[in-house]
DRENKOLTOR-94798 format. One record per atom (N, C-alpha, C): residue in three letters; atom name; x, y, z. Coordinates in nm, 3 decimals. Layout:
<pts>
{pt ALA; CA; {X; Y; Z}}
...
</pts>
This chain:
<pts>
{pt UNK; N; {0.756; 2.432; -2.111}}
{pt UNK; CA; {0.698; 2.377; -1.989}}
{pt UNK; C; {0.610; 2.482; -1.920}}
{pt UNK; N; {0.696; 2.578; -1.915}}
{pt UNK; CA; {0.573; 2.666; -1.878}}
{pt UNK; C; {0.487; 2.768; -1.928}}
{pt UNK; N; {0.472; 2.773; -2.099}}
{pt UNK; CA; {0.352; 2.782; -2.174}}
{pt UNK; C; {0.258; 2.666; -2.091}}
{pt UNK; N; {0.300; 2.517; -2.101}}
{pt UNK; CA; {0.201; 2.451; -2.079}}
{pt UNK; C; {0.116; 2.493; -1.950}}
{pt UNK; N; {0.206; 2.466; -1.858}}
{pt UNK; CA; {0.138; 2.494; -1.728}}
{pt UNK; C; {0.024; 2.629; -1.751}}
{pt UNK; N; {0.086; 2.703; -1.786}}
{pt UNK; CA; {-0.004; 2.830; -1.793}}
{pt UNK; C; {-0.189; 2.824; -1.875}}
{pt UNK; N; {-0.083; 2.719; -1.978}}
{pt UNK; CA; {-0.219; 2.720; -2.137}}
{pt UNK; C; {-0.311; 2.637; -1.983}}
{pt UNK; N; {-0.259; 2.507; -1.941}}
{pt UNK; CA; {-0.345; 2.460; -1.853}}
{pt UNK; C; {-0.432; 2.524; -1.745}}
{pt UNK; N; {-0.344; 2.629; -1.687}}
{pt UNK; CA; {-0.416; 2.672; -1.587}}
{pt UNK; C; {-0.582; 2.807; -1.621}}
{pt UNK; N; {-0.492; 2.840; -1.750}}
{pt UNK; CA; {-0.633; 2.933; -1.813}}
{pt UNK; C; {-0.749; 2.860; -1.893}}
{pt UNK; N; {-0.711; 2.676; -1.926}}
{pt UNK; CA; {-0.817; 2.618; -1.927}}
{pt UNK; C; {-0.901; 2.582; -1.834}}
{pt UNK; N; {-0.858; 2.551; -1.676}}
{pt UNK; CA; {-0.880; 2.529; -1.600}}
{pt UNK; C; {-0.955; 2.622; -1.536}}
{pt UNK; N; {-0.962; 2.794; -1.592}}
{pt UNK; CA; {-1.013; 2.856; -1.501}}
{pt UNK; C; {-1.109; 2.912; -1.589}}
{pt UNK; N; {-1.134; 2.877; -1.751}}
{pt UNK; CA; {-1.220; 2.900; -1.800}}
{pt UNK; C; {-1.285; 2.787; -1.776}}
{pt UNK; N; {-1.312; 2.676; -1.767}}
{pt UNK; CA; {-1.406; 2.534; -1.694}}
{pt UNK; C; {-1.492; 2.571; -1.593}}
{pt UNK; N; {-1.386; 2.624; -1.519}}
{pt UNK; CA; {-1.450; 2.724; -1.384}}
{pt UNK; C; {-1.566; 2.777; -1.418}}
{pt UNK; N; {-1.492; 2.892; -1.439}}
{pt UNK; CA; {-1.608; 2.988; -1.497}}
{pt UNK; C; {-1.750; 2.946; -1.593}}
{pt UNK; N; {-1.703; 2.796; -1.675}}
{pt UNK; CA; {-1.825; 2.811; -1.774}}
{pt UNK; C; {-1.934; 2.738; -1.687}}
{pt UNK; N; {-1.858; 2.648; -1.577}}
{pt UNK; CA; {-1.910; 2.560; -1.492}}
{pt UNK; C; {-2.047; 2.667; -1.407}}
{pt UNK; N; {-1.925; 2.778; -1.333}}
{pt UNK; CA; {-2.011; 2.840; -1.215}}
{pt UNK; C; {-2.112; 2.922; -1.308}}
{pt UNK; N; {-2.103; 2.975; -1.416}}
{pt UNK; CA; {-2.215; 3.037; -1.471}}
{pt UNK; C; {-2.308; 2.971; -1.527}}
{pt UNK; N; {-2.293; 2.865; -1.585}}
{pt UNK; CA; {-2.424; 2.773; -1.587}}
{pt UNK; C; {-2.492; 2.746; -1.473}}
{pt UNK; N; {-2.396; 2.661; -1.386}}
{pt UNK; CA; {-2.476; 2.654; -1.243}}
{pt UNK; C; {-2.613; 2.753; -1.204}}
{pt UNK; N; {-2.507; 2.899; -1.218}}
{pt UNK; CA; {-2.582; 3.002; -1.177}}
{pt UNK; C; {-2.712; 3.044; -1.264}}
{pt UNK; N; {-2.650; 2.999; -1.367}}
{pt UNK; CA; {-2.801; 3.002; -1.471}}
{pt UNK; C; {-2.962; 2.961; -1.436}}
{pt UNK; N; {-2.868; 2.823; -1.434}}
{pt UNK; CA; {-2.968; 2.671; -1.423}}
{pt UNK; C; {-3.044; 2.713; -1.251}}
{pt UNK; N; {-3.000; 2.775; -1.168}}
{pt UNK; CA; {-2.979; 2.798; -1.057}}
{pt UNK; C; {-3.131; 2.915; -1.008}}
{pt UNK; N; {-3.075; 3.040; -1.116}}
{pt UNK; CA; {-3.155; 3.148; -1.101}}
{pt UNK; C; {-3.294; 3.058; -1.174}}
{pt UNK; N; {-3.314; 2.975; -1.230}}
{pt UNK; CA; {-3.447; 2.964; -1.355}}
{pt UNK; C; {-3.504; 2.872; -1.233}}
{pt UNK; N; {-3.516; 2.789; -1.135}}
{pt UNK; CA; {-3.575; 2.727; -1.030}}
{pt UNK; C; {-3.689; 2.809; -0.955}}
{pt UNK; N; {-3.789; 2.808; -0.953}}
{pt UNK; CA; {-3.925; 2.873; -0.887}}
{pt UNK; C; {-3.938; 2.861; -0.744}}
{pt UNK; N; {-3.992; 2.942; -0.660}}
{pt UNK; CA; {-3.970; 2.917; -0.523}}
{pt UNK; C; {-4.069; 2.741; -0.483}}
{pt UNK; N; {-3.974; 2.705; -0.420}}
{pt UNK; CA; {-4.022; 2.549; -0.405}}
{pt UNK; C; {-3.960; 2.494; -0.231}}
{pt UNK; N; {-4.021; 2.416; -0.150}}
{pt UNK; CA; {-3.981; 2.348; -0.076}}
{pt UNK; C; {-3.823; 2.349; -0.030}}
{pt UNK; N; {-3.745; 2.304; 0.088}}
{pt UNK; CA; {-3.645; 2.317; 0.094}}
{pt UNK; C; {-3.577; 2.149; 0.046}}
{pt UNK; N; {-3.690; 2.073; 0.015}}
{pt UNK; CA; {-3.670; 1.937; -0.020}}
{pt UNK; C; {-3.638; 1.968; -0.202}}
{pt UNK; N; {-3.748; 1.987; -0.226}}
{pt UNK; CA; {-3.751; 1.993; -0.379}}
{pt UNK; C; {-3.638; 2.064; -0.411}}
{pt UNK; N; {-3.607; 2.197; -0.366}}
{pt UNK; CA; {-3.512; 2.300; -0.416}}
{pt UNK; C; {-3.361; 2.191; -0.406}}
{pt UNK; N; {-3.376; 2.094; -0.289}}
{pt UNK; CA; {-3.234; 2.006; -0.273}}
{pt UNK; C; {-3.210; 1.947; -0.369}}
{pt UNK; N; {-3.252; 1.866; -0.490}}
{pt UNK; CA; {-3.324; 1.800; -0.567}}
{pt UNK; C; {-3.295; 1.824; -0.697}}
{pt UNK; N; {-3.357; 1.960; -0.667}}
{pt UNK; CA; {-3.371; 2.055; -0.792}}
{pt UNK; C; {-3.167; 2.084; -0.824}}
{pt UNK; N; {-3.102; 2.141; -0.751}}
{pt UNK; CA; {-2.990; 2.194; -0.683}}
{pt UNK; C; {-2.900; 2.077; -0.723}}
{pt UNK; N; {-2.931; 1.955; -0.680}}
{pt UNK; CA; {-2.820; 1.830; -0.686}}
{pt UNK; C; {-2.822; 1.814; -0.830}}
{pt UNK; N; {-2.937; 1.797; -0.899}}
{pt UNK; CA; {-3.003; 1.738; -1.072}}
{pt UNK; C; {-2.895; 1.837; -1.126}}
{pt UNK; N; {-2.906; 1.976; -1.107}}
{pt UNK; CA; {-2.869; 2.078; -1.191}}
{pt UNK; C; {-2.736; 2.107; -1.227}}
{pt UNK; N; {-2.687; 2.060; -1.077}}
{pt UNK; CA; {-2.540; 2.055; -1.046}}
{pt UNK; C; {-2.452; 1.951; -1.102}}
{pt UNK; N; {-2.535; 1.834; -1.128}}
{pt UNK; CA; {-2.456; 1.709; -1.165}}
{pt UNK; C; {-2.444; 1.714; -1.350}}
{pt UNK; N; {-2.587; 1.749; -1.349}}
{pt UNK; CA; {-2.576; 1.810; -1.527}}
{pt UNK; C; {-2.472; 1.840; -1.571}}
{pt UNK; N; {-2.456; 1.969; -1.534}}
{pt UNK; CA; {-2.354; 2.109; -1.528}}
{pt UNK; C; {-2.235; 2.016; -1.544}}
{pt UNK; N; {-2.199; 1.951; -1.481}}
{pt UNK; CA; {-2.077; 1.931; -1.380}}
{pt UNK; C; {-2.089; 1.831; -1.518}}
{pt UNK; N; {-2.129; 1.736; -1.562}}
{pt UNK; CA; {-2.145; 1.633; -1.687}}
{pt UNK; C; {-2.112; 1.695; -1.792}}
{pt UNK; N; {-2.195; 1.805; -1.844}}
{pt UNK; CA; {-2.176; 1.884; -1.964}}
{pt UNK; C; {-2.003; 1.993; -1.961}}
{pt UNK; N; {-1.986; 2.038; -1.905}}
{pt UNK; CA; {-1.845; 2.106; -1.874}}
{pt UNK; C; {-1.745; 2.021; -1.832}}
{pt UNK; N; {-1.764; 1.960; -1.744}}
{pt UNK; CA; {-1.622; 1.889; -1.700}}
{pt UNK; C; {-1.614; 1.735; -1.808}}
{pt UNK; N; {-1.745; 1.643; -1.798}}
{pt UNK; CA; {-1.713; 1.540; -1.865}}
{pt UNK; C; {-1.710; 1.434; -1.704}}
{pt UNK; N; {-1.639; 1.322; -1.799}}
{pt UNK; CA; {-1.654; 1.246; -1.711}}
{pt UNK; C; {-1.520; 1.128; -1.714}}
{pt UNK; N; {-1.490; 1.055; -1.589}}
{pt UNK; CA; {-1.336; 0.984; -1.636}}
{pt UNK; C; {-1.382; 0.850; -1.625}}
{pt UNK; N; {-1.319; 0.791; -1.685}}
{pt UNK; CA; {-1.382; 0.646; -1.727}}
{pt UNK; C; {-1.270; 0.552; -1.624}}
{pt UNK; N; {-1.338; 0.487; -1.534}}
{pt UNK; CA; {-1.254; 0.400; -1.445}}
{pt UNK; C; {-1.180; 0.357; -1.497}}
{pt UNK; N; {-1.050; 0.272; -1.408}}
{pt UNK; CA; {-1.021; 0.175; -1.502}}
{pt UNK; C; {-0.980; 0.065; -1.402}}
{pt UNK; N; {-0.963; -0.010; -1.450}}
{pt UNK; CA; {-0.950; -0.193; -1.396}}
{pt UNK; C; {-0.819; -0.142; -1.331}}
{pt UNK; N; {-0.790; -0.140; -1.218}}
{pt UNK; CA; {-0.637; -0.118; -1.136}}
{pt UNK; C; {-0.571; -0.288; -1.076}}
{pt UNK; N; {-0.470; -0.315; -1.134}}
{pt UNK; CA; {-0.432; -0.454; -1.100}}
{pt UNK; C; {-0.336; -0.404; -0.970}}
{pt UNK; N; {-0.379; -0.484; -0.885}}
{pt UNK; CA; {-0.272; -0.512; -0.754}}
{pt UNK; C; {-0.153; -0.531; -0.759}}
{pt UNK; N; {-0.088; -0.422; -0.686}}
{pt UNK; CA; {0.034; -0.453; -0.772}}
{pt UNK; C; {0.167; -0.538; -0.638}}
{pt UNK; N; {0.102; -0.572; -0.536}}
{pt UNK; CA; {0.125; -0.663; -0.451}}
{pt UNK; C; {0.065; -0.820; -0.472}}
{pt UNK; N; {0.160; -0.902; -0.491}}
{pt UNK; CA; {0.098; -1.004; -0.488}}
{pt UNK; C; {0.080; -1.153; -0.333}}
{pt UNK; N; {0.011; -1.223; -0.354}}
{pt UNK; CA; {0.058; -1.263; -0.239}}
{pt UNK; C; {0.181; -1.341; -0.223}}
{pt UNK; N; {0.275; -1.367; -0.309}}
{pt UNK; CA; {0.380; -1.373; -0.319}}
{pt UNK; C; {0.479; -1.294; -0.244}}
{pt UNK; N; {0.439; -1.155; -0.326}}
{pt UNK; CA; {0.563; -1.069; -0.226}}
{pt UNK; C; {0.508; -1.024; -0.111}}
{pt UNK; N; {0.395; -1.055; -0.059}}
{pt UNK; CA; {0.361; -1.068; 0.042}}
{pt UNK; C; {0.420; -1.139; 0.167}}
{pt UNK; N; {0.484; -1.263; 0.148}}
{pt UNK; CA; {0.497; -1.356; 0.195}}
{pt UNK; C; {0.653; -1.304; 0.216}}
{pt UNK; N; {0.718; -1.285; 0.098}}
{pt UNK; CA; {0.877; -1.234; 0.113}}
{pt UNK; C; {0.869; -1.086; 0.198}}
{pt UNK; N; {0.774; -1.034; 0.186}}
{pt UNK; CA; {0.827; -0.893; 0.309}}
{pt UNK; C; {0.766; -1.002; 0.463}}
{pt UNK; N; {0.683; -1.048; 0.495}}
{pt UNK; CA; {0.663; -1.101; 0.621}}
{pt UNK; C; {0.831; -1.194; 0.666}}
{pt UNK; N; {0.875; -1.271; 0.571}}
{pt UNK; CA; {1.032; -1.347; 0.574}}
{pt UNK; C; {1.108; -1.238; 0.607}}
{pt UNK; N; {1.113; -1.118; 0.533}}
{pt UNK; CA; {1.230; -1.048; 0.543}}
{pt UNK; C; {1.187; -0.956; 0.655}}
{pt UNK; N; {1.081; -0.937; 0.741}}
{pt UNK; CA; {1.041; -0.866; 0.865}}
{pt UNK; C; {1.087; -0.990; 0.934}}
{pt UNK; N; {1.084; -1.092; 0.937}}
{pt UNK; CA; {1.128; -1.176; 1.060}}
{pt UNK; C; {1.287; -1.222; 1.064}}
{pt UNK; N; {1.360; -1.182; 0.935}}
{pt UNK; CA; {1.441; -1.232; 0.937}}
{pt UNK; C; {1.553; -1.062; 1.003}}
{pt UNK; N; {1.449; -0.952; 0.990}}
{pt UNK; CA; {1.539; -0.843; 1.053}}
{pt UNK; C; {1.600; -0.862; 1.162}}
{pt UNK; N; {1.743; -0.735; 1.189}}
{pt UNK; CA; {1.807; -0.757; 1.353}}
{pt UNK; C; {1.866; -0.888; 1.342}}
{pt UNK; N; {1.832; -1.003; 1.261}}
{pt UNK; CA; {1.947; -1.129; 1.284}}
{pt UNK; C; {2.074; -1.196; 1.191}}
{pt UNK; N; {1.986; -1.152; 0.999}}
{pt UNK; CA; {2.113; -1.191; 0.931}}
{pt UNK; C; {2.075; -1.109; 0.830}}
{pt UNK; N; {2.177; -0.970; 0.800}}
{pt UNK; CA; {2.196; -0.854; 0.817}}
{pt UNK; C; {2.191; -0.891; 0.618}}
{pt UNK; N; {2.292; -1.027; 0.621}}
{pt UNK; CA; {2.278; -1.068; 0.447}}
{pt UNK; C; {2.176; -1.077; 0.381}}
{pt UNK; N; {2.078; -1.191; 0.486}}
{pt UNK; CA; {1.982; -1.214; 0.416}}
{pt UNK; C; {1.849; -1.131; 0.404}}
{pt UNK; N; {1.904; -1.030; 0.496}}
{pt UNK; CA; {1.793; -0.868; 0.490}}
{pt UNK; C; {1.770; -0.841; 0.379}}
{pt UNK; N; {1.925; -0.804; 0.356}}
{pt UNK; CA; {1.942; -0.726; 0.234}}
{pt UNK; C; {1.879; -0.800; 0.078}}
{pt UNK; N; {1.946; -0.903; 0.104}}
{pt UNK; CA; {1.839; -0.993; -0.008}}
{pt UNK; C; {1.707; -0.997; 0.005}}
{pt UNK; N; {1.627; -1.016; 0.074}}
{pt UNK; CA; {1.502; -1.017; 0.087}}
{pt UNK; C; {1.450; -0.891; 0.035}}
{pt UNK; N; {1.552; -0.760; 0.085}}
{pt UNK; CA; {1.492; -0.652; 0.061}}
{pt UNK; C; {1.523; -0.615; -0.092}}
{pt UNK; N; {1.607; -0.662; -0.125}}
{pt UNK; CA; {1.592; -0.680; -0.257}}
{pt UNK; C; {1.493; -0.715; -0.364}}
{pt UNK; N; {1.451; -0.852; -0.287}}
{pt UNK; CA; {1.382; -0.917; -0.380}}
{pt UNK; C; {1.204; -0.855; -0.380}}
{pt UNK; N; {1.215; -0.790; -0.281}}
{pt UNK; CA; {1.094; -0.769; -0.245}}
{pt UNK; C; {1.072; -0.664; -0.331}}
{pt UNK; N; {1.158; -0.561; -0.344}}
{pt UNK; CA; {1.178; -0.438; -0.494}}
{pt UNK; C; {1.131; -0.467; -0.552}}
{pt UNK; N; {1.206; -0.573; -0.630}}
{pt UNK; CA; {1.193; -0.627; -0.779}}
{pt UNK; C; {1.036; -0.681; -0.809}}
{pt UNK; N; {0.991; -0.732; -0.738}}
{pt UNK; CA; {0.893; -0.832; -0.752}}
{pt UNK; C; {0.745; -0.695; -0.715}}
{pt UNK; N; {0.793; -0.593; -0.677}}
{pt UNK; CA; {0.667; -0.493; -0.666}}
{pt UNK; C; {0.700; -0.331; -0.786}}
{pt UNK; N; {0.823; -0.388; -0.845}}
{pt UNK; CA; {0.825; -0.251; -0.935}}
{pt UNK; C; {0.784; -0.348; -1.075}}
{pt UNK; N; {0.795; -0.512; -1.068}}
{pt UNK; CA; {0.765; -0.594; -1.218}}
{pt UNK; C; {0.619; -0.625; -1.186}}
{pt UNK; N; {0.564; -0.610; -1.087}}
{pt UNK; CA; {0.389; -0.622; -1.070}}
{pt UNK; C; {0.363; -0.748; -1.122}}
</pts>
C-alpha cells in the first residue's frame, strides 16, 4: 500500500515537472507581443501542454441516483417525524434501501 502511494506520488510529481517545463518551454519561444495576444498565446500553450502530459478524462453519463420515488418517501417520512416514532423508522428505512439500489 504504501509502495503504491509513493510509486503514485513520484508519478505525480514527475507530470509536474514534465508539465511546468514544457509550459516553460513553449512559454520562453513567444516573441514580445501585445498583452492581448501574449493572453492567447499563454491560454493555446497551456491547454496543449496540459492535453499532451496530463491527457484528458472522458465524462461519463452519471444516473441520478434519487428518484422521484424516493423522493416522495423522504417528504412522507419528514412529515410523518415527532408523531409515529414506528413509522419513522420504516420510512427511514425504506428510504436507504431505495437510494443505496439506485
Amino acid at each position: 500500500m504504501i509502495d503504491h502511494c509513493i510509486r503514485r506520488r513520484c508519478v505525480n510529481l514527475s507530470r509536474r515537472r514534465r508539465f511546468r517545463n514544457a509550459l516553460f518551454d513553449a512559454l520562453h519561444q513567444l516573441s514580445e507581443v501585445t498583452p492581448e495576444d501574449l493572453w492567447k498565446d499563454t491560454k493555446t500553450v497551456l491547454l496543449k501542454v496540459a492535453r499532451e502530459t496530463i491527457g484528458s478524462v472522458r465524462s461519463q453519463n452519471k444516473k441520478k441516483w434519487i428518484s422521484g420515488e424516493t423522493y416522495a418517501t423522504i417528504k412522507e417520512k419528514r412529515e410523518v417525524k415527532g408523531k409515529d416514532k414506528n413509522r419513522y423508522q420504516e420510512l427511514k428505512a425504506e428510504v436507504q434501501r431505495k437510494a443505496q439500489s439506485g
